[in-house]
Residue frames as qw, qx, qy, qz and C-alpha x, y, z in Angstrom:
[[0.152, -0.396, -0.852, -0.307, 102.68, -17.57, 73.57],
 [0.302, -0.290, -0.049, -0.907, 99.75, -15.70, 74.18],
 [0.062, -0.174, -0.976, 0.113, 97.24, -16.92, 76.87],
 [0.418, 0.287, -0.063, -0.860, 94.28, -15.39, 75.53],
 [0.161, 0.211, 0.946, -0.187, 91.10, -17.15, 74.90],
 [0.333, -0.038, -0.376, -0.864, 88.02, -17.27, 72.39],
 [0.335, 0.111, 0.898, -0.263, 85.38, -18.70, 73.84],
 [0.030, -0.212, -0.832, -0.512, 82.95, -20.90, 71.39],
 [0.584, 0.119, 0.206, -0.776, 78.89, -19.70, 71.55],
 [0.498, 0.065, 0.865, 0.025, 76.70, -22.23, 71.13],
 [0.159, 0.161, 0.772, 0.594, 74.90, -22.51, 67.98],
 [0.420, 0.124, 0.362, -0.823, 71.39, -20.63, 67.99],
 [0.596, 0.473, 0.442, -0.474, 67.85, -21.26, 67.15],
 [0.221, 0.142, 0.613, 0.745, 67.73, -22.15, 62.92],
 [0.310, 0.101, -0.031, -0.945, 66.17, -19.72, 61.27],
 [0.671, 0.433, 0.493, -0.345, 61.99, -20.54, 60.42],
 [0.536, 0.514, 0.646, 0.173, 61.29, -21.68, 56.79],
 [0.094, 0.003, 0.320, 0.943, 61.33, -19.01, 54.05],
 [0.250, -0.475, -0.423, -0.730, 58.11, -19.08, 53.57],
 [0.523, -0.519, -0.549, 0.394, 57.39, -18.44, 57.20],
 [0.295, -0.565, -0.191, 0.746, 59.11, -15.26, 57.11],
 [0.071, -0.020, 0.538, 0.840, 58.53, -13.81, 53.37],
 [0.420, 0.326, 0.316, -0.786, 54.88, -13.99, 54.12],
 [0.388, 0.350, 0.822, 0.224, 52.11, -15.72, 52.06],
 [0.030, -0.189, -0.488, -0.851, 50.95, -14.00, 48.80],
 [0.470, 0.185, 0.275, -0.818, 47.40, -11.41, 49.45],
 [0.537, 0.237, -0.546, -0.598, 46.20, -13.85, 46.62],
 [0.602, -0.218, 0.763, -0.085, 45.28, -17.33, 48.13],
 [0.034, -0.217, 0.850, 0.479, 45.80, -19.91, 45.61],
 [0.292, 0.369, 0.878, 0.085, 42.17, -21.25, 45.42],
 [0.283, 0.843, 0.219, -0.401, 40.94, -18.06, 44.22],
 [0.041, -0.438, 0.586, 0.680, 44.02, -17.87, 41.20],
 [0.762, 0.433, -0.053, -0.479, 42.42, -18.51, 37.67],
 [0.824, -0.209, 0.456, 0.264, 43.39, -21.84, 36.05],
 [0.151, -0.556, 0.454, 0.679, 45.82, -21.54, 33.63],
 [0.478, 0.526, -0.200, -0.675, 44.96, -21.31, 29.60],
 [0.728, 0.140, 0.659, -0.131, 43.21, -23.88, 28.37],
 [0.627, 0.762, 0.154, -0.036, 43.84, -24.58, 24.40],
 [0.709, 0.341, 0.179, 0.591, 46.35, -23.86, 21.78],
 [0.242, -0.861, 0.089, 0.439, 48.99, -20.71, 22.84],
 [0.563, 0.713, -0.044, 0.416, 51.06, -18.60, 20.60],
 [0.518, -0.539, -0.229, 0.623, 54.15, -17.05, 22.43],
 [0.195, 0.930, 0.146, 0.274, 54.48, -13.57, 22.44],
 [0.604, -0.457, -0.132, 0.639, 57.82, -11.83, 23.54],
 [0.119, 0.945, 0.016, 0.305, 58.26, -8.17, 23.99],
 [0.471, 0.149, -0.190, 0.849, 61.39, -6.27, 25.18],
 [0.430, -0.882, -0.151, -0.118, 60.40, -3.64, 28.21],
 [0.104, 0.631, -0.572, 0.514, 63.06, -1.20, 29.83],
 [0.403, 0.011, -0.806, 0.434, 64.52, -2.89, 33.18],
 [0.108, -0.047, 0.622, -0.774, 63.37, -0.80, 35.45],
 [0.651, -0.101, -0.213, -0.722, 59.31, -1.55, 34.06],
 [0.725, -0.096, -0.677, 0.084, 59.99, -5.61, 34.25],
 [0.161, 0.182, -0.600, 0.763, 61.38, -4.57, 37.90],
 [0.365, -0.093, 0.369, -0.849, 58.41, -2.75, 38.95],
 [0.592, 0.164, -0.590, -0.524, 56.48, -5.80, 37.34],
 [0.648, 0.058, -0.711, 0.266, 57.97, -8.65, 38.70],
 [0.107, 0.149, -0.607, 0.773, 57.72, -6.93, 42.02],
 [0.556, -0.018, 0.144, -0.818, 53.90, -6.50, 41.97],
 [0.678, 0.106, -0.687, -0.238, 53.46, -9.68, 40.63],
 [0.456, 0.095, -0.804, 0.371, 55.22, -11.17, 43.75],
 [0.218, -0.016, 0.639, -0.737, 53.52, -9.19, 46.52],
 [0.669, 0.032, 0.222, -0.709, 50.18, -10.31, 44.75],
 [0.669, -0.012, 0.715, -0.203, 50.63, -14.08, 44.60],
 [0.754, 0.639, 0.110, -0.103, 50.47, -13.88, 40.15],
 [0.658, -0.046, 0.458, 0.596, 52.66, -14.68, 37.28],
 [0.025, 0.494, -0.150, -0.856, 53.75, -12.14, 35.10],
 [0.074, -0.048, -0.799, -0.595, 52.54, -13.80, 31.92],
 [0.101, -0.657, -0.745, 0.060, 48.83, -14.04, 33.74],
 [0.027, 0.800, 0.376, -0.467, 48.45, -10.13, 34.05],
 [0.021, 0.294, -0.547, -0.784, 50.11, -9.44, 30.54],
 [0.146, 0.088, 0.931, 0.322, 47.31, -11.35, 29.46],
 [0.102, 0.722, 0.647, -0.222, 44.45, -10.12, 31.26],
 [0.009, 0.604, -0.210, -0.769, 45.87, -6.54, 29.94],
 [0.127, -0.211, 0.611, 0.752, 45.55, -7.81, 26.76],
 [0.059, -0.364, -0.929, -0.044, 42.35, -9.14, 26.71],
 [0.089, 0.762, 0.402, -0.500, 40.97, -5.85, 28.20],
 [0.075, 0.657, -0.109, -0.742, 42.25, -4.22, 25.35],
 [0.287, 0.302, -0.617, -0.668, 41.44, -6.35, 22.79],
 [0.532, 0.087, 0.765, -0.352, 38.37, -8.30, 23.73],
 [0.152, 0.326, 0.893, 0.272, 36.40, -11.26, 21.45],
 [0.426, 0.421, 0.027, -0.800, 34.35, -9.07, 19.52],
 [0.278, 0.236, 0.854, 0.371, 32.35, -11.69, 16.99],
 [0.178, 0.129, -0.376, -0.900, 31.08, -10.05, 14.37],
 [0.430, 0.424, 0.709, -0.364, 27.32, -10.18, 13.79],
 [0.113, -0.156, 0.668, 0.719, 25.75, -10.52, 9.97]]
């Protein structure tokens, strides 16, 4: 027999919260827009990975959903034009 010996550390510190360490979005929530009021159509497009990627990533560091800045995009590019007669 071997008289060789592991000794036990205690347990440390638990880690802090996730959202402690992942950091709070540059966006504070009382300043986000409320979400779309009215009747919605969905709209689904197909984007290479790496675009969604680079998406989803901006999205996250600024505190938004992807489906809120597809919108405003769209809106800028196709804005309520009423026709005058």
């Amino acid at each position: 027999m071997s008289s060789k010996t592991i000794p036990f550390k205690q347990p440390g510190e638990l880690p802090k919260p996730a959202d402690d360490w992942v950091g709070a979005p540059q966006q504070p929530a009382a300043t986000k827009k409320p979400k779309v009021v009215g009747q919605t159509k969905r709209l689904t497009v197909d984007v290479p990975e790496n675009l969604h990627r680079r998406i989803k990533v901006h999205c996250a560091g600024e505190g938004t959903q992807i489906s809120d800045v597809v919108r405003d995009l769209l809106l800028e590019q196709f804005p309520n034009i009423t026709e005058t007669s």
